[in-house]
C-alpha positions as protocol buffer text, in pm:
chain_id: "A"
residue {
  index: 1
  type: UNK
  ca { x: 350 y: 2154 z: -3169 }
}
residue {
  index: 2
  type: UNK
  ca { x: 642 y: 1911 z: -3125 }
}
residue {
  index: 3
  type: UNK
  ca { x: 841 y: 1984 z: -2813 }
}
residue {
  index: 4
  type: UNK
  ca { x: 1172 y: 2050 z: -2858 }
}
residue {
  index: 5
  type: UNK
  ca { x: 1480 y: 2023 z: -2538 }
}
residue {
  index: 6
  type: UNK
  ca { x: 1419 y: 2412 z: -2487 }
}
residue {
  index: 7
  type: UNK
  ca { x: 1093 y: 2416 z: -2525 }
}
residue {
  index: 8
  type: UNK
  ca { x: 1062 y: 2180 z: -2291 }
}
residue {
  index: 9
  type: UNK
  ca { x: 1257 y: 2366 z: -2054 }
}
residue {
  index: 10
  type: UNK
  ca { x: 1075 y: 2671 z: -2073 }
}
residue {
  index: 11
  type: UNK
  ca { x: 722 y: 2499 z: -2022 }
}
residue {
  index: 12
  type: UNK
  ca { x: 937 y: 2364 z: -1712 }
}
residue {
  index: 13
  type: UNK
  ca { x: 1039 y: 2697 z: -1602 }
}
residue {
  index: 14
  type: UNK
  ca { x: 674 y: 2864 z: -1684 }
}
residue {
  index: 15
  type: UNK
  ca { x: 543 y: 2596 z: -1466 }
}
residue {
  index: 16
  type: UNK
  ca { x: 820 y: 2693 z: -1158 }
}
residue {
  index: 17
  type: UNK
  ca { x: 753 y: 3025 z: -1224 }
}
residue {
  index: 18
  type: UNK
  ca { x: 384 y: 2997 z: -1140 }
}
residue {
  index: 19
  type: UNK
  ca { x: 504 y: 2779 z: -760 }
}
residue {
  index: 20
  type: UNK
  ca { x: 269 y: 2493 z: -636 }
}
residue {
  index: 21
  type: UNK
  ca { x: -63 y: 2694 z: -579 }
}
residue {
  index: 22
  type: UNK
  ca { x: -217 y: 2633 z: -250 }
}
residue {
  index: 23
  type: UNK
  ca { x: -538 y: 2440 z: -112 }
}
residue {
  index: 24
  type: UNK
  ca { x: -656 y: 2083 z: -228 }
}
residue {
  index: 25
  type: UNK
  ca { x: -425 y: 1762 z: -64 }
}
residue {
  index: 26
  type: UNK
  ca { x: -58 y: 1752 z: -96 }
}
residue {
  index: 27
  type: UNK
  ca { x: -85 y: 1422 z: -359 }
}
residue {
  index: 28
  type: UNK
  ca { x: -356 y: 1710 z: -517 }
}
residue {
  index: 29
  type: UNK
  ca { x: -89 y: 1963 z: -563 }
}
residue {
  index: 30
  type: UNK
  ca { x: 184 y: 1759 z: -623 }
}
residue {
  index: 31
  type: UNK
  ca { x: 27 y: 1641 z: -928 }
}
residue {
  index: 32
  type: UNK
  ca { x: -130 y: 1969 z: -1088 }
}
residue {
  index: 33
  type: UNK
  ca { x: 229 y: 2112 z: -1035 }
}
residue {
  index: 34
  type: UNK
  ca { x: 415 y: 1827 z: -1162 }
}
residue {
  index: 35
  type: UNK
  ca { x: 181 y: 1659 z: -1469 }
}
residue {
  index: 36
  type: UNK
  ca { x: 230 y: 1934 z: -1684 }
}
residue {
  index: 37
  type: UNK
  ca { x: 608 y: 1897 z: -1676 }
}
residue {
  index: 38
  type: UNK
  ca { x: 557 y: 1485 z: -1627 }
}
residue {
  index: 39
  type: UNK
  ca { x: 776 y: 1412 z: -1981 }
}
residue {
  index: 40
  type: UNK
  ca { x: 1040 y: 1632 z: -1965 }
}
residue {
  index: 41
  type: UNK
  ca { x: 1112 y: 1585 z: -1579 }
}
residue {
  index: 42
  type: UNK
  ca { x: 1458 y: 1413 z: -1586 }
}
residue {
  index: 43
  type: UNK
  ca { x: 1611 y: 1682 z: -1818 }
}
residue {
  index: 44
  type: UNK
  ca { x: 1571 y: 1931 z: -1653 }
}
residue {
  index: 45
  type: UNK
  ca { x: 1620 y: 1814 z: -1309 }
}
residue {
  index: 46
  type: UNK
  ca { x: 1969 y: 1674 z: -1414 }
}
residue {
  index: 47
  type: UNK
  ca { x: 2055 y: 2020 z: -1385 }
}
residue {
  index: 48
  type: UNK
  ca { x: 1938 y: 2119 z: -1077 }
}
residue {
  index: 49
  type: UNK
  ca { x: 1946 y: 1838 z: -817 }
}
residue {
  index: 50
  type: UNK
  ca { x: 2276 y: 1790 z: -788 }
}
residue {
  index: 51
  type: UNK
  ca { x: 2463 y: 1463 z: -565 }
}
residue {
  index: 52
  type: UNK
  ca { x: 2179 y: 1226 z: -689 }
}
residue {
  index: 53
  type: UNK
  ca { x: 2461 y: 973 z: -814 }
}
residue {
  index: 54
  type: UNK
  ca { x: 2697 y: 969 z: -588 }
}
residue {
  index: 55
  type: UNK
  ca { x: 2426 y: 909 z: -267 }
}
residue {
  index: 56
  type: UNK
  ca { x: 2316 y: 609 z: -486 }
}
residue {
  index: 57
  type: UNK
  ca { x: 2716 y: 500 z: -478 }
}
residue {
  index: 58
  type: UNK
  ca { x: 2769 y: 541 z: -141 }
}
residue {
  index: 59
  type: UNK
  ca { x: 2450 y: 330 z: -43 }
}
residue {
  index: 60
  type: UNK
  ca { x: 2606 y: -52 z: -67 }
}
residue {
  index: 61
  type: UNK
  ca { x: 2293 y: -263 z: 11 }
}
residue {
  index: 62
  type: UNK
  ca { x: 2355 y: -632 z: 40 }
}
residue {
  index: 63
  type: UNK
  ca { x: 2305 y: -932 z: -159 }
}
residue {
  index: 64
  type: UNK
  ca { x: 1973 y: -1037 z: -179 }
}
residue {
  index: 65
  type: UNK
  ca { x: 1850 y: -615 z: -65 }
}
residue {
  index: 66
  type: UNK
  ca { x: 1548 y: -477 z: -44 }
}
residue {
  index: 67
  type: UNK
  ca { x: 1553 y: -133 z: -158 }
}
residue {
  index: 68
  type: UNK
  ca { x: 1347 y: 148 z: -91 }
}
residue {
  index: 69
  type: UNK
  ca { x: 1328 y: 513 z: -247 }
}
residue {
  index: 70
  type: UNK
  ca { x: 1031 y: 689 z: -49 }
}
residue {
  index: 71
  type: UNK
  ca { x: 941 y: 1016 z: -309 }
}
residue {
  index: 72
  type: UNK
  ca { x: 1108 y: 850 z: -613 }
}
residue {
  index: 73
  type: UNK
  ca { x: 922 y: 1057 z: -878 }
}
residue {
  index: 74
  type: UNK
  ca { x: 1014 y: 908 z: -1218 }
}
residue {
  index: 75
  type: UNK
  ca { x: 1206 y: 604 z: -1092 }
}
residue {
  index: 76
  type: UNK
  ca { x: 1532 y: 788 z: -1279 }
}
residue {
  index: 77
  type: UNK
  ca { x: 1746 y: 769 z: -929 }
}
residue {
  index: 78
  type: UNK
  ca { x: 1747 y: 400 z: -888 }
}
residue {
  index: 79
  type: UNK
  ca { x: 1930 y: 381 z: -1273 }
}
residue {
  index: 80
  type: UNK
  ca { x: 2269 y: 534 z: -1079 }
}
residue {
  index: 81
  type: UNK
  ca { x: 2265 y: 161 z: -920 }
}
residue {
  index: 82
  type: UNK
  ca { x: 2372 y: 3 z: -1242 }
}
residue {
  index: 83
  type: UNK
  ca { x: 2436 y: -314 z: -1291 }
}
residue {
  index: 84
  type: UNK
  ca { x: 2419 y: -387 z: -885 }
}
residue {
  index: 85
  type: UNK
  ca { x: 2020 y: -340 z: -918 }
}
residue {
  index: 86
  type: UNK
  ca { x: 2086 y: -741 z: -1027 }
}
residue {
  index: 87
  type: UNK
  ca { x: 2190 y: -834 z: -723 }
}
residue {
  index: 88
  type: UNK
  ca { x: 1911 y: -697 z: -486 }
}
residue {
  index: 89
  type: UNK
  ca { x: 1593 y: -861 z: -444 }
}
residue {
  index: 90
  type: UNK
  ca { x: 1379 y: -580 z: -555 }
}
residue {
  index: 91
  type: UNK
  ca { x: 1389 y: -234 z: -537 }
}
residue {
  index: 92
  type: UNK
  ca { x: 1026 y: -46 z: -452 }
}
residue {
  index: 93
  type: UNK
  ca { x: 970 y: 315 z: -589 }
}
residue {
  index: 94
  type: UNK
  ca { x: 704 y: 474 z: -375 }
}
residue {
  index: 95
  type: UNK
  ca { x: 541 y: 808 z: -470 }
}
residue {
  index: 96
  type: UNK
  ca { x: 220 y: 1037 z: -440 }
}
residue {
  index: 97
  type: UNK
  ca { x: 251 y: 1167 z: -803 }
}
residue {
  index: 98
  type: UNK
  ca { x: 36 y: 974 z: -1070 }
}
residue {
  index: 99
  type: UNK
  ca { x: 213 y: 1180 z: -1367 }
}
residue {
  index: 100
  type: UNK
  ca { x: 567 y: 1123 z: -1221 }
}
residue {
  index: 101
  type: UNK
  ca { x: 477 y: 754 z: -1132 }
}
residue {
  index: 102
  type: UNK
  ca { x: 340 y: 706 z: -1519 }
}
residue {
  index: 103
  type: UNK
  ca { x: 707 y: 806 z: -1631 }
}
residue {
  index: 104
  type: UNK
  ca { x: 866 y: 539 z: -1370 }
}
residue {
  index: 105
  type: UNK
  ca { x: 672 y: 275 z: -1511 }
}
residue {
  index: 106
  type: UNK
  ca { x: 782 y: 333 z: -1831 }
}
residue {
  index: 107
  type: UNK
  ca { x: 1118 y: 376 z: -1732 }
}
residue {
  index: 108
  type: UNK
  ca { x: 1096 y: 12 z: -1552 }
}
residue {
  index: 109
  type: UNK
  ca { x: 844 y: -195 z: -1749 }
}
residue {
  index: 110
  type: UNK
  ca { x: 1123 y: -453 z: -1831 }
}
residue {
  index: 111
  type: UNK
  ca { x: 1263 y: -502 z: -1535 }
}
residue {
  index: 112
  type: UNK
  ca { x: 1075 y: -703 z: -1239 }
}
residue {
  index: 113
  type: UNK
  ca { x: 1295 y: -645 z: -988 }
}
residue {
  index: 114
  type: UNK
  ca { x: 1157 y: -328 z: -987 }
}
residue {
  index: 115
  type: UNK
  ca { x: 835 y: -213 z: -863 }
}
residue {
  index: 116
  type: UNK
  ca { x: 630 y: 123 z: -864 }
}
residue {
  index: 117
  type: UNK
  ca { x: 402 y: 214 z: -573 }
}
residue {
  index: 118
  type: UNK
  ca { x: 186 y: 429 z: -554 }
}
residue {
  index: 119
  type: UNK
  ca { x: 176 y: 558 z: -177 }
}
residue {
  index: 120
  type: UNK
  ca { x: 208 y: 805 z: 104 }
}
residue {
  index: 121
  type: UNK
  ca { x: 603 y: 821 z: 239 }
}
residue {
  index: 122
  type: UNK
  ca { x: 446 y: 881 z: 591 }
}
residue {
  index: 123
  type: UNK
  ca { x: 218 y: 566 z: 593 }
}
residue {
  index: 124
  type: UNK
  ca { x: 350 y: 307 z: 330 }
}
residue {
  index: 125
  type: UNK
  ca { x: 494 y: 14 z: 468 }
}
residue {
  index: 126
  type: UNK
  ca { x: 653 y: -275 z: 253 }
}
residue {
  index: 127
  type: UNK
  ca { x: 552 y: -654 z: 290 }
}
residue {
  index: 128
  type: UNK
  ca { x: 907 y: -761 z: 372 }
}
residue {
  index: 129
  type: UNK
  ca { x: 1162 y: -532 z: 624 }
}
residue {
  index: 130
  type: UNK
  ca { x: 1446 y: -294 z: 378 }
}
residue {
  index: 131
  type: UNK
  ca { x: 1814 y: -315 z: 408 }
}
residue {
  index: 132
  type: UNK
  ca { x: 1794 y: 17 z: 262 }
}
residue {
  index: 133
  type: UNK
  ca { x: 1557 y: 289 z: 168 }
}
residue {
  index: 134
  type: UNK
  ca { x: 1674 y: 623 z: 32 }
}
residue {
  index: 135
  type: UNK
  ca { x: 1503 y: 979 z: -47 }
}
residue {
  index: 136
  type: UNK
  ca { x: 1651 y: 1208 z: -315 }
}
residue {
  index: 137
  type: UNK
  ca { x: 1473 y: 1588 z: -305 }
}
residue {
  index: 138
  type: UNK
  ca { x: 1187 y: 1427 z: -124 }
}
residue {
  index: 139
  type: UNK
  ca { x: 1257 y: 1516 z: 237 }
}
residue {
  index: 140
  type: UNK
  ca { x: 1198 y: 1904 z: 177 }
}
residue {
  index: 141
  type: UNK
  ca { x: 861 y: 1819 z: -36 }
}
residue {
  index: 142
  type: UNK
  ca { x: 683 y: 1659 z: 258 }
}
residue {
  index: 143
  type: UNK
  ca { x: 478 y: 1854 z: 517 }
}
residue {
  index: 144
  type: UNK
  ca { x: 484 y: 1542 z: 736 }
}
residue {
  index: 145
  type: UNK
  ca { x: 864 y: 1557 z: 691 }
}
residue {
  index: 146
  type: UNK
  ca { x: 953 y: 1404 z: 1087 }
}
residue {
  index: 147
  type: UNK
  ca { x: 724 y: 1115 z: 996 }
}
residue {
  index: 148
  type: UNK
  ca { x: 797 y: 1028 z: 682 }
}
residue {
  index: 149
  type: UNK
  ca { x: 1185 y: 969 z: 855 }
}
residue {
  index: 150
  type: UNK
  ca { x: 997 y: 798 z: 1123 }
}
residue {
  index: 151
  type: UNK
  ca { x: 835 y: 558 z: 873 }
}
residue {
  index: 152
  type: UNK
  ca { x: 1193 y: 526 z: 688 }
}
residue {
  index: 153
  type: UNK
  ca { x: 1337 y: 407 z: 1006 }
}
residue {
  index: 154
  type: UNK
  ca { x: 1061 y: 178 z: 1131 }
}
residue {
  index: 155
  type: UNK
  ca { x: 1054 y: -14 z: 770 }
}
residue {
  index: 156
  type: UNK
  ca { x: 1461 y: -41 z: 816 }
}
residue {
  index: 157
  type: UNK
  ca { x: 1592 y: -363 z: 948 }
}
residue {
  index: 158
  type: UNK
  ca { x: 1877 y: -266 z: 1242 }
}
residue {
  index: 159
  type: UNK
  ca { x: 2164 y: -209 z: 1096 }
}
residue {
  index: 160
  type: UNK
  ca { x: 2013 y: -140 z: 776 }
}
residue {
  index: 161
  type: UNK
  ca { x: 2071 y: 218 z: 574 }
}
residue {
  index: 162
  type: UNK
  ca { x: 1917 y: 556 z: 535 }
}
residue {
  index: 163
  type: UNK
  ca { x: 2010 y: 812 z: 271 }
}
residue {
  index: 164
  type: UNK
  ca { x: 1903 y: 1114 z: 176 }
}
residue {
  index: 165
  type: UNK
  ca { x: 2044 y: 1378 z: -56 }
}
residue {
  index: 166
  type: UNK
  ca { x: 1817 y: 1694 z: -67 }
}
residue {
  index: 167
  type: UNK
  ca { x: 1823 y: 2107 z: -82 }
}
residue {
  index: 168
  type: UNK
  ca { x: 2004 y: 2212 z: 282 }
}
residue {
  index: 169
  type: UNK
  ca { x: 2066 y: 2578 z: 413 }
}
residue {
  index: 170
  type: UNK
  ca { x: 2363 y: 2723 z: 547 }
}
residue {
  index: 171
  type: UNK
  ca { x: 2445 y: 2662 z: 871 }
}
residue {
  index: 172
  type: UNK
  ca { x: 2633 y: 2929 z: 1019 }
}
residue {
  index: 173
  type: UNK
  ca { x: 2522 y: 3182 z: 1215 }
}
residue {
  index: 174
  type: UNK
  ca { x: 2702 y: 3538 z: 1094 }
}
residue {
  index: 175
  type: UNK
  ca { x: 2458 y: 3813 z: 887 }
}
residue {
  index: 176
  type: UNK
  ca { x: 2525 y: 3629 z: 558 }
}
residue {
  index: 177
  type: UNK
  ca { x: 2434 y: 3284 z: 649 }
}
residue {
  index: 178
  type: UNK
  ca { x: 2104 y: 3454 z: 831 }
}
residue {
  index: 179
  type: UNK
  ca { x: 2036 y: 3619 z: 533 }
}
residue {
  index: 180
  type: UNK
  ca { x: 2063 y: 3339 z: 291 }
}
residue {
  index: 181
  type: UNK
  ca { x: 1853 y: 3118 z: 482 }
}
residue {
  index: 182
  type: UNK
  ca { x: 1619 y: 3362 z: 432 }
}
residue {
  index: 183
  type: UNK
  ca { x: 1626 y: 3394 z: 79 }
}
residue {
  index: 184
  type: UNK
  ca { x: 1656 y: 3025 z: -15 }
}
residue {
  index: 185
  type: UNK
  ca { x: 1335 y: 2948 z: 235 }
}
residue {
  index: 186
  type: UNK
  ca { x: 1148 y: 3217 z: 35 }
}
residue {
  index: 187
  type: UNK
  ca { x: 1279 y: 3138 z: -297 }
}
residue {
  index: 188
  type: UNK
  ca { x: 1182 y: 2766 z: -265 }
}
residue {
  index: 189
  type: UNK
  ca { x: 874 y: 2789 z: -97 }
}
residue {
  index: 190
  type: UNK
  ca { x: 720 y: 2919 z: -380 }
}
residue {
  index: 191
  type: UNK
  ca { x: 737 y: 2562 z: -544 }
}
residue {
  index: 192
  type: UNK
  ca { x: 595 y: 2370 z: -243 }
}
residue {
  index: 193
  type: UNK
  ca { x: 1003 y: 2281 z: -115 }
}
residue {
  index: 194
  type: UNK
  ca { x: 1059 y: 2382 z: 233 }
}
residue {
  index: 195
  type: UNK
  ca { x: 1420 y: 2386 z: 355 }
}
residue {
  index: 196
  type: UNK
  ca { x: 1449 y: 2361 z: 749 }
}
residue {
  index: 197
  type: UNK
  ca { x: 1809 y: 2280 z: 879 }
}
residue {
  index: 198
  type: UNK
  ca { x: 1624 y: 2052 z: 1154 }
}
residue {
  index: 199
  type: UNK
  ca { x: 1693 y: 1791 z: 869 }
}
residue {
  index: 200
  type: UNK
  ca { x: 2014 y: 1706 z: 915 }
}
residue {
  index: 201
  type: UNK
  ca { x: 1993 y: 1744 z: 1278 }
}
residue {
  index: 202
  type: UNK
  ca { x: 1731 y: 1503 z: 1308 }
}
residue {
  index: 203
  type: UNK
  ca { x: 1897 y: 1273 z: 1085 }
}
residue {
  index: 204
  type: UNK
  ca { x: 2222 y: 1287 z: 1306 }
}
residue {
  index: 205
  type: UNK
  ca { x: 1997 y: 1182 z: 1618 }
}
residue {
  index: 206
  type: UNK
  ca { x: 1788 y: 929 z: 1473 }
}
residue {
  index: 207
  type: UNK
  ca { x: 2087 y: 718 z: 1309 }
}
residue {
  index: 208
  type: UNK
  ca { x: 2454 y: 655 z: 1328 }
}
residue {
  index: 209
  type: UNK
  ca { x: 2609 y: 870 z: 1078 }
}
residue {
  index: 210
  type: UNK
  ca { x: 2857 y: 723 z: 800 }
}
residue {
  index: 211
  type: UNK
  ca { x: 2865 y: 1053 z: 550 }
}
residue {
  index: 212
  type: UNK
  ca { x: 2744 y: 1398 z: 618 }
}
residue {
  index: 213
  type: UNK
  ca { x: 2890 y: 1580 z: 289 }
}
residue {
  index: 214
  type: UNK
  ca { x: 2794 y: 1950 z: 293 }
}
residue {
  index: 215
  type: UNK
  ca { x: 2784 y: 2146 z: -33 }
}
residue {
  index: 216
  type: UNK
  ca { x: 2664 y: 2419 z: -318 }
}
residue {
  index: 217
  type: UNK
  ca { x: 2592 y: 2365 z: -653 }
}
residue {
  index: 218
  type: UNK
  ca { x: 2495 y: 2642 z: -986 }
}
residue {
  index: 219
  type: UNK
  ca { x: 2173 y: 2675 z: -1037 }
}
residue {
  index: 220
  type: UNK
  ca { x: 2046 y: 2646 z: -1447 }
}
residue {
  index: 221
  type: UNK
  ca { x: 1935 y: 2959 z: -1617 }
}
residue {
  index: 222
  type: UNK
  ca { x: 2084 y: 3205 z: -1317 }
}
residue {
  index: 223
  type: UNK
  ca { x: 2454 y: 3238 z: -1347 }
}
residue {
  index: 224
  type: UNK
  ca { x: 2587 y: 3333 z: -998 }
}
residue {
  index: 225
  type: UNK
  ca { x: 2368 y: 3170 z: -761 }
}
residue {
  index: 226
  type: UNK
  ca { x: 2507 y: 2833 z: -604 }
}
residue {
  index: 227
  type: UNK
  ca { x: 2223 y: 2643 z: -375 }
}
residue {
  index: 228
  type: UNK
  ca { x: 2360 y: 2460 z: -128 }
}
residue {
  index: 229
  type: UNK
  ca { x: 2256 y: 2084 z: -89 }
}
residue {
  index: 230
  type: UNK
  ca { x: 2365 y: 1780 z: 148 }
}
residue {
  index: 231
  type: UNK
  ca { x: 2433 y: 1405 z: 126 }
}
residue {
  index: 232
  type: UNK
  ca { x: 2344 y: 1219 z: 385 }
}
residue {
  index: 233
  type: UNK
  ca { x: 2420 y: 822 z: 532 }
}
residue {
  index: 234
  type: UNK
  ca { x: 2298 y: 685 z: 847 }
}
residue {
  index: 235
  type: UNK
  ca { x: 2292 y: 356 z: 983 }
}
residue {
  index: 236
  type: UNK
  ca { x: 1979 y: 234 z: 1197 }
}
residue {
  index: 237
  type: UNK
  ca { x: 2103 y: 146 z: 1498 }
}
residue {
  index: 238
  type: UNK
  ca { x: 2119 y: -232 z: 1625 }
}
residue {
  index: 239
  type: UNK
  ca { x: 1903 y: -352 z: 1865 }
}
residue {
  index: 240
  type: UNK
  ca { x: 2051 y: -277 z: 2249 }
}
residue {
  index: 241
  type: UNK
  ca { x: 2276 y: 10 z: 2082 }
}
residue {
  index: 242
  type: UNK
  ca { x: 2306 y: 299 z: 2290 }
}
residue {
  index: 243
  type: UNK
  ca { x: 2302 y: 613 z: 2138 }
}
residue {
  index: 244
  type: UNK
  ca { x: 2485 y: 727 z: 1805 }
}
């Protein structure tokens, strides 16, 4: 049967529908939920995870950068760096997922500046320090989600940049924000995503914060429903800083 865009989409959505699963490792059940939607990742995801582009534009890594994305999936966000990819030394995409990492490899076979890892956010650490490492709808996919910022920071040079772009919550406290908290912690769970608004919090602590842009976006298929999502850039502070 030859796949067509909505057929595609609706395997995608089948696959949703039916949420993680539980038991095995979380590289385990990362990859049963994600191999059978491996190929037709990026379109449907263009829909949904909104603010992917402009984090990647608001990251300006230096001449000469290493670049890290810690839960990069296909390898698709590091393409929003255009033609300033050129410029950096390498870029690493790091990942659990064999399916999703097959797809990045593909993706970035001709280009040797970039390289696909396979490895554990919370314990990978690259040969050479990063001027900037970056996680797009990875943050919320983590169980170890404190150390996998931990790591981020520690592989950072001072001075050097963390961004993350990634599902938030509201974060008000009348009924209505209570109440969708609620809902978008239930509705997500179901697909191994776990939305905490100790995220951003943390984030604020652990670096100096450049941009903290708040948001909602529509959701594909369910007219009505806006999720709301967050951008993130924080500088590691330099060595004898005090404080943010």
């Amino acid at each position: 049967m030859v796949k067509t865009p909505l057929t595609a989409e609706l395997r995608t959505l089948w696959q949703m529908a039916r949420g993680a699963g539980r038991g095995a490792s979380h590289a385990e059940r990362l990859e049963r939920f994600y191999r059978p939607q491996a190929r037709h990742y990026d379109r449907f995801r263009e829909k949904l995870l909104h603010g992917r582009r402009e984090l990647v534009q608001l990251l300006d890594p230096p001449e000469g950068a290493v670049v890290i994305e810690l839960g990069a999936g296909t390898g698709r966000n590091a393409e929003y760096f255009g033609e300033r990819l050129l410029d950096f030394h390498h870029v690493e995409l790091v990942d659990l997922c064999p399916s999703l990492l097959g797809e990045a490899r593909r993706r970035w076979a001709l280009q040797p500046r970039v390289r696909v890892i396979e490895a554990d956010a919370v314990t990978y650490r690259p040969q050479q320090p990063a001027d900037c490492v970056y996680l797009s709808y990875a943050l919320t996919m983590m169980p170890a989600w404190r150390a996998a910022l931990d790591n981020a920071l520690a592989m950072l040079k001072p001075g050097g940049l963390l961004g993350i772009v990634d599902f938030g919550l509201p974060r008000g406290d009348c009924v209505a924000d209570r109440c969708a908290c609620a809902f978008w912690r239930r509705w997500f769970a179901h697909d191994g995503v776990h939305l905490d608004r100790a995220h951003v919090d943390t984030l604020q602590q652990l670096t100096e914060t450049r941009v903290l842009h708040e948001s909602t976006a529509a959701l594909p298929y369910l007219p009505g429903l806006r999720v709301p999502y967050y951008i993130h850039v924080g500088r590691k502070p330099l060595a004898g800083d005090s404080g943010r």
